[in-house]
C-alpha positions in Angstrom: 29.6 -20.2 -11.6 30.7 -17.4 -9.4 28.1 -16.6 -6.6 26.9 -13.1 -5.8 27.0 -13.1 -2.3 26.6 -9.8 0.5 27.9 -9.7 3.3 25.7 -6.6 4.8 22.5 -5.8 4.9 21.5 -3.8 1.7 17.8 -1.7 2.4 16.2 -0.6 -0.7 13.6 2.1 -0.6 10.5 1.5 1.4 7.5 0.3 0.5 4.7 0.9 2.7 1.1 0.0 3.3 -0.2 2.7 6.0 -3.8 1.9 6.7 -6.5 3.7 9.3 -9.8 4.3 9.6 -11.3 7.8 8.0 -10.0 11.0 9.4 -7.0 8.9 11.5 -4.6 11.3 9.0 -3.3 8.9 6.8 -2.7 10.9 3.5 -1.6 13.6 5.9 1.2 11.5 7.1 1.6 9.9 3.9 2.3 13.8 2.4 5.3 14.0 5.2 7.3 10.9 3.9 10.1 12.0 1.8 9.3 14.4 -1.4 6.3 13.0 -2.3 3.9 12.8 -5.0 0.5 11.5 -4.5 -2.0 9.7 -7.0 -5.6 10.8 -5.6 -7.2 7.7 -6.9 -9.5 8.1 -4.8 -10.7 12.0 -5.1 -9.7 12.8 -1.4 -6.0 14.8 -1.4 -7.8 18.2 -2.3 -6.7 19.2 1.4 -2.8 17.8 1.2 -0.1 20.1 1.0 2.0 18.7 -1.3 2.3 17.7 -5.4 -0.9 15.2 -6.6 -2.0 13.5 -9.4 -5.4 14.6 -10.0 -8.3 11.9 -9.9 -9.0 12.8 -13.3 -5.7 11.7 -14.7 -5.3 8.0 -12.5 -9.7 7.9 -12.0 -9.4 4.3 -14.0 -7.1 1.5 -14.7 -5.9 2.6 -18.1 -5.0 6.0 -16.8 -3.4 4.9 -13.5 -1.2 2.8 -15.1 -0.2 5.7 -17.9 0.7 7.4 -14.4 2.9 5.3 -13.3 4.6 4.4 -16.4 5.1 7.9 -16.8 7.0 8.3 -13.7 9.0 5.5 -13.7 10.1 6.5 -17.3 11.5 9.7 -15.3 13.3 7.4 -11.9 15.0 5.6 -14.6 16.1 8.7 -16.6 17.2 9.9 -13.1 14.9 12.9 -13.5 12.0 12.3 -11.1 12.3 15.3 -8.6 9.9 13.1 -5.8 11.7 9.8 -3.6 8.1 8.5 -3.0 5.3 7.6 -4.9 1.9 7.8 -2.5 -1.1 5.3 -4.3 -4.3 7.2 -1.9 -5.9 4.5 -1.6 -4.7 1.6 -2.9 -8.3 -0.6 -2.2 -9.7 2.2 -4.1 -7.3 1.1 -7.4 -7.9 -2.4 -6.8 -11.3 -1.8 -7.7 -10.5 -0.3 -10.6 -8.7 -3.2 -11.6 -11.5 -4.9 -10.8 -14.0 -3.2 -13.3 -10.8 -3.1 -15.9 -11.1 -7.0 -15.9 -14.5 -7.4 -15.6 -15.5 -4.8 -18.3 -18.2 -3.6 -15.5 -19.7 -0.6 -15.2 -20.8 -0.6 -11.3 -19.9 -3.0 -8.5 -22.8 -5.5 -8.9 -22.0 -5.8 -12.6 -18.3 -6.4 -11.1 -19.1 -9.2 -9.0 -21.5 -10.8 -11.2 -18.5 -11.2 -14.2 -15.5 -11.4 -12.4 -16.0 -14.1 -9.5 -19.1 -16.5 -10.3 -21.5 -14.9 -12.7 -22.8 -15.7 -16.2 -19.5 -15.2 -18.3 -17.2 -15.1 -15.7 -13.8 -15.5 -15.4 -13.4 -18.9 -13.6 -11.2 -18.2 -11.2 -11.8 -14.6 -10.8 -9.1 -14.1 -7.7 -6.9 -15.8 -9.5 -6.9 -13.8 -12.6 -6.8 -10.4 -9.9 -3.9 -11.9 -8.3 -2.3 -12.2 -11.7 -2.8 -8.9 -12.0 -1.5 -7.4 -9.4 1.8 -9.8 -8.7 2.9 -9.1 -12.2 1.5 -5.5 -13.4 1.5 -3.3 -9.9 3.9 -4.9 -8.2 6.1 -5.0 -10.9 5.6 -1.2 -10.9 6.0 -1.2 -7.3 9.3 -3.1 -7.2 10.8 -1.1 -10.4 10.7 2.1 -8.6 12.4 1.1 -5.8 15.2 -0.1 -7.2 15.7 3.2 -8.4 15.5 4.7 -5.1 11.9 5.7 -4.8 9.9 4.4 -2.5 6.2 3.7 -2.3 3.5 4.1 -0.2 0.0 2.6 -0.5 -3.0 4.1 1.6 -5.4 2.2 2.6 -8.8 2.1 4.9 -9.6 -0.2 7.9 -11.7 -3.1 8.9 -12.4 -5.3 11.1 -12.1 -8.8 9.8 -12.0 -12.4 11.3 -7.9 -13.9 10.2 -6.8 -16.9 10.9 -4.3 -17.1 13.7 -0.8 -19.7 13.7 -3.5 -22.5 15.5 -6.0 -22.4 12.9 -7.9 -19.7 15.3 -10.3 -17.0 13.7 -9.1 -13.8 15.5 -11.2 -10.3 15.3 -8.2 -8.2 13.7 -8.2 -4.9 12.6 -6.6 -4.8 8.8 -6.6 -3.1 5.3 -9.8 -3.0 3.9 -10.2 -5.4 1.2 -10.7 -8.8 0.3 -9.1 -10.6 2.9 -7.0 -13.3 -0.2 -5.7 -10.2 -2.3 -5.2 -8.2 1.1 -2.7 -11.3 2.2 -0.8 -10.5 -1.2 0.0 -6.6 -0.5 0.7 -7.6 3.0 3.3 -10.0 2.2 4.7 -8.1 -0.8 5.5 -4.8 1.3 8.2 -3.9 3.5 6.2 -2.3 6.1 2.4 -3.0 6.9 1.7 0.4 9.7 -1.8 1.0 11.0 -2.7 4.2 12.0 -4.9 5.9 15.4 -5.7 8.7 16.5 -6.1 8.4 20.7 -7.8 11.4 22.4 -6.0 13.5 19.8 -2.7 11.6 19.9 -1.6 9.9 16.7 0.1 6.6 17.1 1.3 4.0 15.0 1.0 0.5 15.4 4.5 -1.1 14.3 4.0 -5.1 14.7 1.2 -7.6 14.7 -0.2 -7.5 18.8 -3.3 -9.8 17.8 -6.2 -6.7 17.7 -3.9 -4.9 14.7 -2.4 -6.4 11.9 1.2 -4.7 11.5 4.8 -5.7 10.3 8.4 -4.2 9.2 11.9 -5.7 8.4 13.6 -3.4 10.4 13.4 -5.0 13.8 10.6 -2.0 15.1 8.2 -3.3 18.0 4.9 -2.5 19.6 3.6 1.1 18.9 4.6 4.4 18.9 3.4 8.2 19.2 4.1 10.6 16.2 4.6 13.3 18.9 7.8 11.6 19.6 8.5 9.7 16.2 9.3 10.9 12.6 7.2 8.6 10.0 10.4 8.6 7.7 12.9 7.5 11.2 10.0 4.5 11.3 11.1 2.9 7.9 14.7 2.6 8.9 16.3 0.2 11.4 16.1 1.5 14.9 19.5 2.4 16.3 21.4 0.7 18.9 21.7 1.6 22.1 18.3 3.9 21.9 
């Protein structure tokens, strides 16, 4: 059987997780990344200067999914006019996936049915993870083969992770549960976190044990937007700079 083998590197379209805490600018920077289009999930892009997806059409599971259906229909077609799809914020939809599985109607409800309650689930993370690997991520994944690119917002925490050595390390990450957190954070290309310093925004590129961080494109330590383009950040840095 004949192998198909590259010999080059062969980047598809990014998909990022950009996480901060409130008022840091995230959907702001999120707005700047390509032609976007953004799906306020959570009711909070009123101020954005760009296209969005009104909460009203992605505010619950079935919806959001109709969304993104909807424009993937139009990558494939080769008649979406945006290169990146902006999920604001993606804890905020994982909730909603929540309630969609646990037919709940608030978040007690939710956590009654879907973990450990009278007629739950079992396994509740289990079925979630389930879920997400192969509905949203199948979603996120189909659109980037087409050349769009994805961006999931999320919020910050400050959470207790495990280190190499067993070690629990106080780590600033994307706010949700830490086991489906771990499954967006391996799934995406680039995990950036967010800060405004005295008025400076900067953007933490790699893991530096206070901030969880990654990419694939070789980019270290952090870096100010006053000197950085967002989009120049998802792309291999060039030699010799």
């Amino acid at each position: 059987m004949a192998l198909n083998i590259r010999k080059e590197p062969r980047p598809t379209a990014a998909k990022l997780l950009l996480y901060g805490l409130p008022g840091s600018g995230k959907t702001t920077l999120a707005a700047t990344i390509g032609k976007p289009i953004i799906l306020d999930v959570e009711n909070g892009a009123g101020y954005v200067n760009c296209d969005v997806v009104e909460h009203k059409d992605v505010g619950d599971a079935e919806k959001f999914y109709g969304v993104l259906k909807e424009l993937f229909v139009q990558a494939k077609a080769g008649k979406l006019e945006y290169n990146n799809i902006v999920i604001d914020s993606i804890d905020e939809a994982v909730r909603m996936l929540e309630a969609k599985m646990s037919g709940a109607s608030d978040n007690n409800d939710m956590k009654q049915t879907i973990y450990n309650g009278e007629g739950a689930f079992g396994n509740g993370k289990k079925f979630m993870e389930n879920e997400i690997r192969l509905r949203l991520f199948k979603f996120l994944d189909a659109f980037t083969k087409y050349g769009v690119g994805v961006t999931l917002i999320a919020h910050a925490s400050q959470k207790k992770l495990l280190d190499a050595e067993g070690n629990h390390l106080d780590t600033v990450a994307p706010k949700m549960d830490e086991y489906l957190m771990n499954l967006f954070v391996e799934h995406m290309d680039f995990v950036y976190y967010l800060k405004n310093v005295e008025g400076e925004r900067r953007v933490v590129l790699e893991s530096d044990g206070v901030v969880l961080a990654k990419n694939r494109v070789g980019r270290n330590g952090e870096v100010s937007l006053a000197d950085h383009d967002i989009n120049e950040l998802l792309l291999p840095e060039k030699k010799g700079k």
